[in-house]
N, C-alpha and C positions, 0 to 999 in steps of 0.2 A: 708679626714677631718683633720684639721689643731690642733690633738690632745693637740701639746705643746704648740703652740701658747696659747689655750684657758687654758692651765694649769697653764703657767706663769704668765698669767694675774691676774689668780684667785688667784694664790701664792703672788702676789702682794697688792691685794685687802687684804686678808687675814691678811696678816703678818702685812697691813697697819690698821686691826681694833685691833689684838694684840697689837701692839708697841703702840696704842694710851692710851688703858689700860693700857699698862706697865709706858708709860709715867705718868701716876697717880701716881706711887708708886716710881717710882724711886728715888734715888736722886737727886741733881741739878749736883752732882761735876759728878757721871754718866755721865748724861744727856747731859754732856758739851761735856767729855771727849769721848765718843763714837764716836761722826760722824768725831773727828780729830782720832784716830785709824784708823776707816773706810778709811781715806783719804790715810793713807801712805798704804794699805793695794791697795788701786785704783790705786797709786804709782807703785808698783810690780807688779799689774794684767797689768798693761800698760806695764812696761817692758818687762814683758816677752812674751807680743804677738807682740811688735815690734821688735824683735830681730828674729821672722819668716817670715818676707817682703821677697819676690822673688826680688822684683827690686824697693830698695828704693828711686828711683830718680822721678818713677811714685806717691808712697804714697806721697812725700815732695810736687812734683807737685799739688797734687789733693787738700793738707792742703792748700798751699798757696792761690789756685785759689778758692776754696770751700768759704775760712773763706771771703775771697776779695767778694766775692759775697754775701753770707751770712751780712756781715758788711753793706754793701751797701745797700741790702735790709732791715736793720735793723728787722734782724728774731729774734735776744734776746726780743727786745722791745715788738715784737708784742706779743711773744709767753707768755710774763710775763702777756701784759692786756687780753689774752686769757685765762689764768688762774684761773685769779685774775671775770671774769668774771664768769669762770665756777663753782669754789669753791663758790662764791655768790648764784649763780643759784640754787646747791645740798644743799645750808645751809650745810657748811662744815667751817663756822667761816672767819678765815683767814684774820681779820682786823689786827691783828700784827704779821701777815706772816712774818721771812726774807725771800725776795722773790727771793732773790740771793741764798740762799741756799736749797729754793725750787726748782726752775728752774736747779739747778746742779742736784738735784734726777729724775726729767721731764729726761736730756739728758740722764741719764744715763739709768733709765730703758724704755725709745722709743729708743732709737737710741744709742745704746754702738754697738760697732764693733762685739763683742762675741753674741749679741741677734741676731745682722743679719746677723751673719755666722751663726748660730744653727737653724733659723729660713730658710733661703736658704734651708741649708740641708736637713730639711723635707720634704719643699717644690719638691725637686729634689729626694728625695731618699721616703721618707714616713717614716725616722724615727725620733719620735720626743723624742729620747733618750738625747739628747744633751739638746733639750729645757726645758727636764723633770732635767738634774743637775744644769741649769742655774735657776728653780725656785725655787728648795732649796734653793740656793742660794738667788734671789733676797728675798723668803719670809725671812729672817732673816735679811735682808740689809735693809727689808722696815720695818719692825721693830726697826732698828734702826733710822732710818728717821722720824720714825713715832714721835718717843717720843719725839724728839723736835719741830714734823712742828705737831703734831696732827693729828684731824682724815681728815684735806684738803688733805692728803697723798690717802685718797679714792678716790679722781677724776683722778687721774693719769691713773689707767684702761683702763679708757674711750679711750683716743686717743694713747694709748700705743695696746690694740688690733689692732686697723684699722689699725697702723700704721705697725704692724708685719703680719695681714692679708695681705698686699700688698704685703711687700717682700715677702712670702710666695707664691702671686701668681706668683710673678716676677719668684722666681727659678722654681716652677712649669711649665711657658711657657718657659723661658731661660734657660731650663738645659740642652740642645744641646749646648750651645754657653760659658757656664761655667767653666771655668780649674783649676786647682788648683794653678795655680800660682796667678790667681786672685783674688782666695778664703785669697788665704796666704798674699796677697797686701790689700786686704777690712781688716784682722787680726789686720795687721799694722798701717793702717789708725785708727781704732777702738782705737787701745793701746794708740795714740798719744791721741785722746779723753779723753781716762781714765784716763793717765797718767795727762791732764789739769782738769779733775775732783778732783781728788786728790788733785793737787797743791789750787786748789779753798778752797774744803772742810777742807782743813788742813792751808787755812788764807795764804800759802806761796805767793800765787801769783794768780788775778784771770783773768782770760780769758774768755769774751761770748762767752759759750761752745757750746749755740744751732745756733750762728754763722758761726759755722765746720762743722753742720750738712751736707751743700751741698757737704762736701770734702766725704762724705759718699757714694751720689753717684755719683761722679765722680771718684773715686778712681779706680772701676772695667774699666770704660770705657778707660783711663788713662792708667792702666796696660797693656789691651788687645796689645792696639796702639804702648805701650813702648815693648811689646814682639817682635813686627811684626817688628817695627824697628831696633831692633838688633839681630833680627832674621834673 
């Protein structure tokens, strides 16, 4: 049973009906100031899991062809009126969403590089120790999120489970075929993520994040291929 999986969600959900409360009381200069913290904070979490890549030349591959396909298929676009859809649907507000800085909280809690290493690893091993420090975590990040996007921070859940139930099934059926060099190459691909989340969230510079998403999985298959030929 996919215990962290369904813990992080809830850690999410949660932290996302706190922060909305807390967003009541806060201040505005807070309220401003938080999610540009959070940003150089996503800054150094990217850092430091790209500096564990086995063979950088597969991650840089996997970004470039990933975002090129991603762009092409215009996955930012859809995944904003996907949203923008859903948040309608739950009566979660959401008429003066920024939806650019919603959609950065969307990439990061479905699809950051550290949920679907932690998430694999369950899947592969059954322990969901990792995914259980990852929800501390996000419950406090979605609290921060919360207080500026409100309570549309609760739809997030929704397609953040399914989406970590599948890697979940994936390392479960693929944990014969899984190394850690690939593990350490998904790390890296992940960090470059976080690392453009950051840059977003903190105004430096923005990039359609869930653009990357495909470099996500192509990243493993990519590594495999780049082991065997210099191997």
């Amino acid at each position: 049973m996919p215990i962290g999986v369904l813990t992080n969600c809830a850690a999410v959900l949660l932290g996302g009906l706190l922060g909305t409360y807390l967003g009541k009381i806060l201040s505005q200069g807070l309220k401003d100031n938080l999610p540009t913290l959070f940003g150089f904070c996503s800054i150094a979490i990217g850092i430091n899991s790209i500096i564990k890549a086995s063979g950088m030349t597969a991650v840089v591959l996997a970004i470039l062809v990933g975002f090129t396909i991603g762009h092409s298929l215009h996955l930012e676009h859809w995944t904003s009126k996907f949203f923008h859809g859903l948040v309608r649907t739950l009566h979660l507000g959401g008429g003066d969403i920024d939806m650019e800085f919603y959609i950065t909280a969307v990439a990061l809690f479905c699809c950051s590089g550290f949920g679907w290493y932690s998430t694999l690893t369950e899947g592969i091993t059954g322990d969901p120790s990792l995914l259980m420090s990852k929800a501390v975590l996000d419950f406090f990040t979605t609290m921060i999120f919360a207080a500026s996007l409100g309570k549309a921070i609760c739809a997030i859940p929704l397609p953040q489970c399914a989406i970590l139930l599948v890697v979940f099934m994936v390392g479960r059926t693929l944990s014969a075929y899984l190394t850690p060099t690939m593990f350490a190459d998904l790390s890296a691909c992940g960090g470059i993520l976080t690392l453009a989340a950051g840059f977003r969230v903190s105004k430096i510079k923005s990039l359609p994040l869930v653009d990357l998403m495909p470099a996500l999985i192509l990243v493993m298959p990519f590594s495999m291929a780049w082991s065997a030929l210099m191997g």
